[in-house]
C-alpha positions as a printed Julia matrix, in Angstrom:
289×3 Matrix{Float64}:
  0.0    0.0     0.0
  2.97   2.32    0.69
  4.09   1.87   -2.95
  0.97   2.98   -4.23
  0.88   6.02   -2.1
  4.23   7.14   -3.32
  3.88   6.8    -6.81
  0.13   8.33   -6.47
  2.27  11.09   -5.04
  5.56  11.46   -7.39
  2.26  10.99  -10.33
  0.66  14.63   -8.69
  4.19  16.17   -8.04
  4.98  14.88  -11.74
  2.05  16.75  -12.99
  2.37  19.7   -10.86
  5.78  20.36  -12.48
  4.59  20.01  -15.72
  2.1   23.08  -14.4
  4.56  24.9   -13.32
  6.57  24.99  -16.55
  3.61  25.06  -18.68
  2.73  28.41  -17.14
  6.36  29.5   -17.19
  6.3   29.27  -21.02
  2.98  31.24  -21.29
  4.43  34.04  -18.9
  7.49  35.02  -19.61
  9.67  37.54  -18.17
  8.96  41.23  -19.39
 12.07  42.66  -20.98
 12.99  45.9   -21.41
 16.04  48.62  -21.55
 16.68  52.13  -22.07
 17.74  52.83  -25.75
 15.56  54.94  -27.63
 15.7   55.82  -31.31
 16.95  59.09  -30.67
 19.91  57.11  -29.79
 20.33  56.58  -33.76
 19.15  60.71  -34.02
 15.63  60.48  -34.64
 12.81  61.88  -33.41
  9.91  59.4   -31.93
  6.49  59.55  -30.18
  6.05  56.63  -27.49
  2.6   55.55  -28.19
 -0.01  52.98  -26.72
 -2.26  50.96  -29.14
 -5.63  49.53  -27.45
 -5.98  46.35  -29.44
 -9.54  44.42  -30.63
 -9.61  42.82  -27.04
 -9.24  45.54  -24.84
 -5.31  45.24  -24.01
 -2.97  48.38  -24.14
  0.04  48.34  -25.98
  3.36  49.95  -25.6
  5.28  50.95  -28.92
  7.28  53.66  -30.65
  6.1   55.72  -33.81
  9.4   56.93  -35.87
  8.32  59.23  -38.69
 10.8   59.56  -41.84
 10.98  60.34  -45.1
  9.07  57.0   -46.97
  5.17  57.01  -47.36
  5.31  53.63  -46.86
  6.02  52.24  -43.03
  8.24  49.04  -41.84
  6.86  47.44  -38.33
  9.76  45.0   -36.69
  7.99  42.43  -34.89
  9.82  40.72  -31.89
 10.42  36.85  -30.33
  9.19  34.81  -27.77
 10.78  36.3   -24.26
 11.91  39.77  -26.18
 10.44  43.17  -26.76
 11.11  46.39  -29.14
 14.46  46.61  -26.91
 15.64  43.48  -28.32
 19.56  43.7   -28.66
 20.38  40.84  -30.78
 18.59  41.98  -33.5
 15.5   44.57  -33.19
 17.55  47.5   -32.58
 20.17  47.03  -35.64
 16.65  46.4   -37.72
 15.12  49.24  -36.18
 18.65  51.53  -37.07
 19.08  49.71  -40.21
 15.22  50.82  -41.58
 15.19  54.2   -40.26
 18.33  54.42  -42.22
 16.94  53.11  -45.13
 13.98  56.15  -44.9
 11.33  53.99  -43.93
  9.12  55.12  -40.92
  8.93  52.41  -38.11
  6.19  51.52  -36.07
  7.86  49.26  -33.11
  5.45  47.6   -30.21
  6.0   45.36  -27.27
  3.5   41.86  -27.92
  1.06  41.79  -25.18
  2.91  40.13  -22.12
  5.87  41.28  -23.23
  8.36  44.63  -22.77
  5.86  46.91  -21.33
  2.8   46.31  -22.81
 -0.23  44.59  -21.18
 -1.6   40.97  -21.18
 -1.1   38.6   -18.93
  0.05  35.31  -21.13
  1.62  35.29  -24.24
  0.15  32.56  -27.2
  3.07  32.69  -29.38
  1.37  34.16  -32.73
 -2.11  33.16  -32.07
 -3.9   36.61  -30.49
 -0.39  38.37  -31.3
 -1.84  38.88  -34.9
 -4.67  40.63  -32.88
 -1.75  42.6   -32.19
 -0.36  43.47  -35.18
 -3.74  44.18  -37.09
 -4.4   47.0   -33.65
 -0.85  48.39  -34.73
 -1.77  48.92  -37.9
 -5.1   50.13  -36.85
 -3.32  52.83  -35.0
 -1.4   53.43  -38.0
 -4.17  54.25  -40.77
 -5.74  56.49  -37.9
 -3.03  58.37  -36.69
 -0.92  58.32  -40.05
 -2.63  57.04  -42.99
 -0.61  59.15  -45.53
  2.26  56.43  -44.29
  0.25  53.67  -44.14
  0.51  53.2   -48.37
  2.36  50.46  -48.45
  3.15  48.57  -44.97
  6.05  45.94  -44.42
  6.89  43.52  -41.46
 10.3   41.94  -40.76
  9.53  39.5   -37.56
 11.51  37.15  -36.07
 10.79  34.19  -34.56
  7.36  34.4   -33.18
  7.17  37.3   -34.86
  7.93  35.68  -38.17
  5.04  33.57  -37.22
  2.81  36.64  -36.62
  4.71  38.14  -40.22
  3.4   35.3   -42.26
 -0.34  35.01  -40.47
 -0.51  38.56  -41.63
  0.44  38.33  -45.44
 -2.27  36.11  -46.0
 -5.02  37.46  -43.4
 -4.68  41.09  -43.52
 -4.95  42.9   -47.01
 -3.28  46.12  -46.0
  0.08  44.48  -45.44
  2.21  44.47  -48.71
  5.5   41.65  -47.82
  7.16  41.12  -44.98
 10.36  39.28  -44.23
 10.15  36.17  -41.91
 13.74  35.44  -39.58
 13.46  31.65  -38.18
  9.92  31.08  -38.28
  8.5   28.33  -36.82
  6.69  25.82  -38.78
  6.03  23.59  -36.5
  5.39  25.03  -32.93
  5.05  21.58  -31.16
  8.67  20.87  -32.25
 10.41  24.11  -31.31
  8.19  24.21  -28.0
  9.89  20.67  -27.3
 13.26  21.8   -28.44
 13.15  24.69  -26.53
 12.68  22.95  -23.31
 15.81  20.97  -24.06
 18.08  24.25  -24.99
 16.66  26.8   -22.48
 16.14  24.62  -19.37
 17.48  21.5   -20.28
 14.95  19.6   -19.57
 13.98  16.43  -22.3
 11.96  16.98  -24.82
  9.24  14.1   -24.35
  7.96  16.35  -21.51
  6.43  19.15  -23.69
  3.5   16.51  -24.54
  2.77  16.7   -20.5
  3.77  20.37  -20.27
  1.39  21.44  -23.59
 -2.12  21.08  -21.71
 -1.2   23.56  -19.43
  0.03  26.02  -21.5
 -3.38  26.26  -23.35
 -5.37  25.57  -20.27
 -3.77  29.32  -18.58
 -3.43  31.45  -22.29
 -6.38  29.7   -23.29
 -5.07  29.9   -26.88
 -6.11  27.52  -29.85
 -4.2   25.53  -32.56
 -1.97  27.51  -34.72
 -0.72  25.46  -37.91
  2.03  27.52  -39.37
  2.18  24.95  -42.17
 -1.19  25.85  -43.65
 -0.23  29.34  -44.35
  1.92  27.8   -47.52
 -1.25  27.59  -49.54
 -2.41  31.02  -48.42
  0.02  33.46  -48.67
  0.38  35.16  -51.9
  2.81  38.33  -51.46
  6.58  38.89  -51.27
  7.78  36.63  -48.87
 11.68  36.35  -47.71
 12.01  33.3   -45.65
 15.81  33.53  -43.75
 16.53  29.98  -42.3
 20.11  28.82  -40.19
 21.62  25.72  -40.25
 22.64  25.8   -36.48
 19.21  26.63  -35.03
 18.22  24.42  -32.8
 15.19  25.49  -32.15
 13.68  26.06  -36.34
 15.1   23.17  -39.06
 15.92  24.2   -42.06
 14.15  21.58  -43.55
 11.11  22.6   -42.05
 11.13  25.93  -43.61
 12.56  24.44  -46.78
  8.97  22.14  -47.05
  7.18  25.58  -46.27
  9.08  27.31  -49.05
  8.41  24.34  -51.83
  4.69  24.4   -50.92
  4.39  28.08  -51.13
  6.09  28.74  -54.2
  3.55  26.7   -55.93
  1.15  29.24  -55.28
  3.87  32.37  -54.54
  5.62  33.88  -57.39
  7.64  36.11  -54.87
  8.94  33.79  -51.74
 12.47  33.66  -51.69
 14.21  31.35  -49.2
 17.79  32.62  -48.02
 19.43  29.9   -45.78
 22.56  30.83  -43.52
 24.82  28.64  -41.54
 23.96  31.17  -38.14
 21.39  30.3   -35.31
 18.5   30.87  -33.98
 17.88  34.87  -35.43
 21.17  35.14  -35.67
 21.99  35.85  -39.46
 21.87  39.79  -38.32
 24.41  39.14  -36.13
 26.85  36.98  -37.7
 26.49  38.29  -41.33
 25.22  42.1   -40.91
 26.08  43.23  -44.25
 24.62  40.61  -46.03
 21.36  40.42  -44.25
 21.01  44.55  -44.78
 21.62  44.1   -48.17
 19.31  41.05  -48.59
 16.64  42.75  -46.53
 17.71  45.98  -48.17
 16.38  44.93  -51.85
 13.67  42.7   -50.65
 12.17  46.24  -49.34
 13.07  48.58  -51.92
 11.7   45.79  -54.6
  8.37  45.88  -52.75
  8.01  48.74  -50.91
 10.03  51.71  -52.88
């Protein structure tokens, strides 16, 4: 009888850690920092954007000299203060003479919302940005692009194929498969294995209460300028994955372009800067110039 009380017991303390990181994943740490884009010698208005479900979000509007508007969209556990790779985008784009609208997802930076879904009600997000944008600004709301990565290039492709007023958008590790990189992700960030997202999973959509998202679908949806970036030493996004989004999408897709690099995850900014500004560079000024 003692045996059965013990494992009735590791069995709830088994499942009780699989709560606990379950709603670890789903609230993440808010980060934020103190750079501005005046530090790059622009003017900017801190805004707030009330999305379609009543949250408040925080962002930056950076006019310039472009009618038509870039919006950076950031990772899982990041914000607009990103320093691997939103604030070189948001430098590189103000340089280019685009104007940038930059928000914290809800849950993240300094924006409301208590969980995150990773790209599920962020789109909710995005399409409230760009709300905000064609009420505030709409002389520079002509022609709209979207450079996201990670979650974001989740939220980047979502948006090309549900939301008419975007024109491309550029797509930096995306995540085809969100089961696998949750897994994965358990494995590189806590090292824990990755047979235990199947337990941990439940709970994640039990507290954000968000629904299936199957990035995979989008291939036979979207139908604008797509640049797909891909590494060969992410752990978390295979290349192959994105590979089998690319080959189903240009079926339909005249302008996808897959570019893959050997950096990791969201990396290719970082490792090969003047490459990915030049790649990134023309993919905008094709589309949005």
């Amino acid at each position: 009888m003692i045996w059965l009380s013990i494992l009735i017991f590791l069995f709830l303390l088994f499942i009780a850690f699989s709560a606990f990181v379950g709603y670890k994943m789903v609230k993440p740490p808010k980060f934020t920092d103190t750079w501005t884009p005046k530090d790059f010698g622009y003017e900017y208005e801190d805004i707030t954007i009330e999305t379609k479900d009543g949250l408040k979000l925080s962002g930056w509007w950076v006019p310039n000299e472009e009618d038509s508007t870039v919006i950076p969209l950031h990772g899982y556990t990041r914000s607009r203060w990103d320093d691997v790779y939103m604030k070189q985008t948001t430098e590189f784009l103000l340089k280019e003479g685009y104007s940038v609208l930059v928000f914290d997802f809800r849950a993240h930076g300094k924006s409301e919302g208590k969980y995150t879904t990773v790209g599920e009600r962020e789109l909710i997000d995005l399409q409230s940005a760009i709300d905000w944008l064609e009420n505030h600004h709409p002389e520079k709301a002509k022609k709209i692009g979207l450079v996201g990565f990670s979650m974001g290039a989740v939220v980047t492709i979502r948006a090309l194929a549900e939301d008419e007023r975007v024109t491309c958008g550029v797509a930096d590790s995306p995540p085809i498969y969100l089961d696998k990189t949750g897994a994965r992700g358990l494995k590189y960030f806590a090292n824990l294995p990755e047979w235990l997202y199947n337990f941990v999973k439940p709970f994640t959509k039990l507290f954000s209460g968000t629904k299936e998202l199957d990035v995979m679908e989008y291939s036979d949806k979207v139908k604008k300028p797509l640049l797909l970036i891909a590494g060969e030493k992410d752990p978390l996004v295979k290349v192959r994955e994105v590979r089998k989004f690319y080959e189903k999408n240009k079926k339909i897709n005249p302008d996808v372009e897959l570019w893959v690099t050997d950096a990791p995850h969201v990396r290719t900014l970082k490792f090969h800067p003047e490459e990915w500004k030049e790649k990134v560079g023309n993919f905008f000024g094709s589309f949005l110039k």
